[in-house]
N, C-alpha and C positions, 0 to 999 in steps of 0.2 A: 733461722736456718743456720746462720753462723755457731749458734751456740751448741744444737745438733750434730754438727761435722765435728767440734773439739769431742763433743764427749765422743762419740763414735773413735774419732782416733784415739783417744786415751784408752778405750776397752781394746782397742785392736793390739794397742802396743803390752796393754798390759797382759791377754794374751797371748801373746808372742811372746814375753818374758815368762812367764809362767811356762810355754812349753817347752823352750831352749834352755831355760835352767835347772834342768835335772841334767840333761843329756848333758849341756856342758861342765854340769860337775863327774859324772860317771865317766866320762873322755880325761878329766882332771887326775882323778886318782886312776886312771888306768895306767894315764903317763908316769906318774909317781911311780905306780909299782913297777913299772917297766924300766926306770930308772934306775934304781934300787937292783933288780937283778941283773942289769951290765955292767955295775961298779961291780959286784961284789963277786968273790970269786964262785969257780964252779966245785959245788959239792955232793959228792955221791947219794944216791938216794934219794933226790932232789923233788920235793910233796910237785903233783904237777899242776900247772895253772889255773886258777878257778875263772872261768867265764861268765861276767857278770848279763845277763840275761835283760835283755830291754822288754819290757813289757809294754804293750797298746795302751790308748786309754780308756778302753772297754773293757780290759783287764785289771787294770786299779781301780774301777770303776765295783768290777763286782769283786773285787780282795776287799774293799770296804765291810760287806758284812750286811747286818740286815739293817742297819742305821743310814744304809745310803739311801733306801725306799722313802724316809720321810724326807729325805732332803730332796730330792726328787720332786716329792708332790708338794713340798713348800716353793721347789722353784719353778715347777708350773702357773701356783698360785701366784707369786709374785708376779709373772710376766701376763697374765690374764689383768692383775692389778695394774700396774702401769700401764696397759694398754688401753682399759679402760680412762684414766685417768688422765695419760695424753689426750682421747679424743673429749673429755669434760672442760680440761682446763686450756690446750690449746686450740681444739676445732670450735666446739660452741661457747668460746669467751671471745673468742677473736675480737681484735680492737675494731679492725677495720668492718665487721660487721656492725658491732655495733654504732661505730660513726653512722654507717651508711642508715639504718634507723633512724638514728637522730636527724641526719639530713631528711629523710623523708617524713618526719612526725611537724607539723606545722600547723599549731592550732588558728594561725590567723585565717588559712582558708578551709581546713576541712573541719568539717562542723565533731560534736563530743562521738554520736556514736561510730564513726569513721576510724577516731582515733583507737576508739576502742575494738573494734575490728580489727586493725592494724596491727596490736600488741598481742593481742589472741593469736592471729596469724603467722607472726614470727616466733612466740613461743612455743606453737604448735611444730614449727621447722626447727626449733634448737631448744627442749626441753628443760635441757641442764643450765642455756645460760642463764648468768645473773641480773642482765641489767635490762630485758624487757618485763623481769617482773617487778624490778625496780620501778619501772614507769607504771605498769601495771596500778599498784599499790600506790603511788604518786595522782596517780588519774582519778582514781576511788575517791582520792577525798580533796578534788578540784575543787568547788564551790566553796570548801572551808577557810581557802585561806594560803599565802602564803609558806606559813611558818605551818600548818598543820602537812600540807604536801613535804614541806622539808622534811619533817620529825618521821613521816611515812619513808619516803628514800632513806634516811638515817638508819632505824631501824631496819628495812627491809634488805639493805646494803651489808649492814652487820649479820643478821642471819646466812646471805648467801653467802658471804667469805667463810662462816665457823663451815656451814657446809663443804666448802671445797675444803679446806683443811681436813675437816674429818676423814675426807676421802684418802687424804695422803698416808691416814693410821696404819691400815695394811703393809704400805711398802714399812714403813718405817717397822714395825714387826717383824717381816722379814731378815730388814737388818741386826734386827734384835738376835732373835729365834738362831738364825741359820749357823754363824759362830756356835752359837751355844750346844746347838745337836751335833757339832762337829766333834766337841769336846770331849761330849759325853760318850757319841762311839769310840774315840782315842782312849780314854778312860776304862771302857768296858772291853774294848781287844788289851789292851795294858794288862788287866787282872786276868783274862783268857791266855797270856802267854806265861803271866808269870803261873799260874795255874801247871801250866805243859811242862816244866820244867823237870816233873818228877817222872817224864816219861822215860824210855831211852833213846839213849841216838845223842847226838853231839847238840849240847843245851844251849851250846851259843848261836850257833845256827839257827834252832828252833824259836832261840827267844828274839834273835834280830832279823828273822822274817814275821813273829807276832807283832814286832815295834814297826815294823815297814810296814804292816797290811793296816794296822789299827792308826797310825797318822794319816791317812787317805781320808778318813771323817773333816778331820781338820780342818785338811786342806779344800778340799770340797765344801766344806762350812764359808771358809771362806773367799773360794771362788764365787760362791753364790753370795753372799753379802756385799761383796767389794761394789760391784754395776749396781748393785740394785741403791746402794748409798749415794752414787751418785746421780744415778734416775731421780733419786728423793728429795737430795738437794737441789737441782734441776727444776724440777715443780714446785717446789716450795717457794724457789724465787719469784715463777711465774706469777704465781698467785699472789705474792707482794704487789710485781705488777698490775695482777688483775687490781687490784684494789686501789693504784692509784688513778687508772684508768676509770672505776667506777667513781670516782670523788670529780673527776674530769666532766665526767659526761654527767651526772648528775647535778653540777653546778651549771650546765650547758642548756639541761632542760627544764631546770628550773626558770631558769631566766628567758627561757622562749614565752614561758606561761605569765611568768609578772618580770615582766622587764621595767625600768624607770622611765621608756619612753613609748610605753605598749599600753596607754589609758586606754586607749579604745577597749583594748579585749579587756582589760580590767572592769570597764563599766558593762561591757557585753558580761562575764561570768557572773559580774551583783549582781546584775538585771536578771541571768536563769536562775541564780541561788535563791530572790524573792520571790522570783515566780514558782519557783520547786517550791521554798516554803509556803508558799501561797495557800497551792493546789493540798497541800496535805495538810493545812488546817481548816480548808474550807471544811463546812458541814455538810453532809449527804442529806438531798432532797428525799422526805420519804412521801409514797406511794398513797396517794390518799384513794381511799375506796369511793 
């Protein structure tokens, strides 16, 4: 929760920087010029004041052009992504759930298919997480063995981690992508003004409202990439996390099932392993007429 509230304040401040820093340069050079003509003296026919125009940000919004629409739907998709992705990696990985499984899984008193109810059960209530399919796959191949359960959580433990990471690919695209179509509209209103140059009317004008409308890509490139980089890195820890958490808890229930002082259950699972093998080499009685 701690780590939620920095970033949060960090997007707020850097929002807040982002919106007072235009205003306070346009206040910046208004004073300059207003300085400028109380030194200087007064001369006849004197060009009259230009008022520099504050625009909304609904208005730079649509002076972008038509490259603001994909940034738009990249940064719907990104916030559809992370959202999805906070509830995989922090709701259904939660530690303290899965402690609370491991406290309830206790093969000394509930018999195999109990257990196996149990892990159905909870994976049914959190899909996404990792580490009841981890016992899942651990459980499968009880009667084999110590070191066969371990190699089953090993493997089953590496698949779920590449999983969560995969998931993070999108945001990290985002970060990619959003820059990059920023540029491309700045690039493409660039050759749009310098294009207009050959119209008439005063070229400087024309061409330093084409450079003002065509950096609005940019900049909105990367207002949209700036959070979303740190949502990405954000997760990506987590999941570091996750994964020492699942080495935790995997070494936790490994040793509920063959502990060094758990003979009993150890001669309890030989004892059903020979009798499974038993039962499936006997021969079938057949049916005499």
């Amino acid at each position: 929760m701690e780590i939620i509230k920095s970033f949060l304040l960090i997007g707020v401040c850097t929002a807040a920087l982002l919106w007072v820093l235009p205003e306070g340069l346009a206040q910046s050079s208004n004073n300059s010029a207003g300085g400028e003509t109380i030194n200087s003296t007064l001369v006849e026919n004197q060009p009259e004041q230009v008022t520099m125009e504050k625009k909304t940000l609904w208005e730079l919004i649509k002076n972008g052009g038509l490259m603001m629409w994909p940034l738009a739907l990249l940064a719907l998709y990104g916030f559809f992504k992370a959202g999805v992705q906070v509830y995989v990696i922090i709701l259904s990985n939660n530690e303290k759930r899965d402690e609370a499984l491991m406290a309830h899984l206790n093969p000394h008193v509930m018999p195999f298919d109990d257990l196996k109810s149990e892990l159905k059960s909870d994976i049914s209530q959190r899909p996404q997480g990792a580490f009841p399919k981890m016992c899942e796959a651990a459980l499968a191949r009880l009667y084999e063995g110590k070191e066969a359960m371990e190699e089953a959580l090993t493997r089953e433990g590496a698949m779920q981690l590449s999983r969560l990471k995969r998931g993070l690919k999108p945001l990290q695209s985002v970060v990619t992508v959003a820059p990059l179509l920023g540029l491309m509209g700045t690039v493409y209103g660039m050759i749009a003004s310098f294009q207009s140059l050959g119209a008439t009317g005063d070229k400087v004008e024309i061409l330093s409202k084409g450079i003002y409308e065509a950096l609005v890509t940019t900049a909105a490139g990367l207002t949209i990439a700036i959070p979303f980089l740190f949502i990405y890195q954000w997760l990506n820890h987590r999941v570091d996390e996750i994964g020492e958490n699942l080495n935790r808890q995997a070494a936790a229930f490994l040793e509920k099932f063959h502990t060094s002082g758990g003979e009993a259950l150890n001669r309890k699972l030989k004892r059903a392993r020979r009798k499974t093998l038993a039962s499936m080499r006997r021969p079938r009685k057949r049916n005499r007429l």
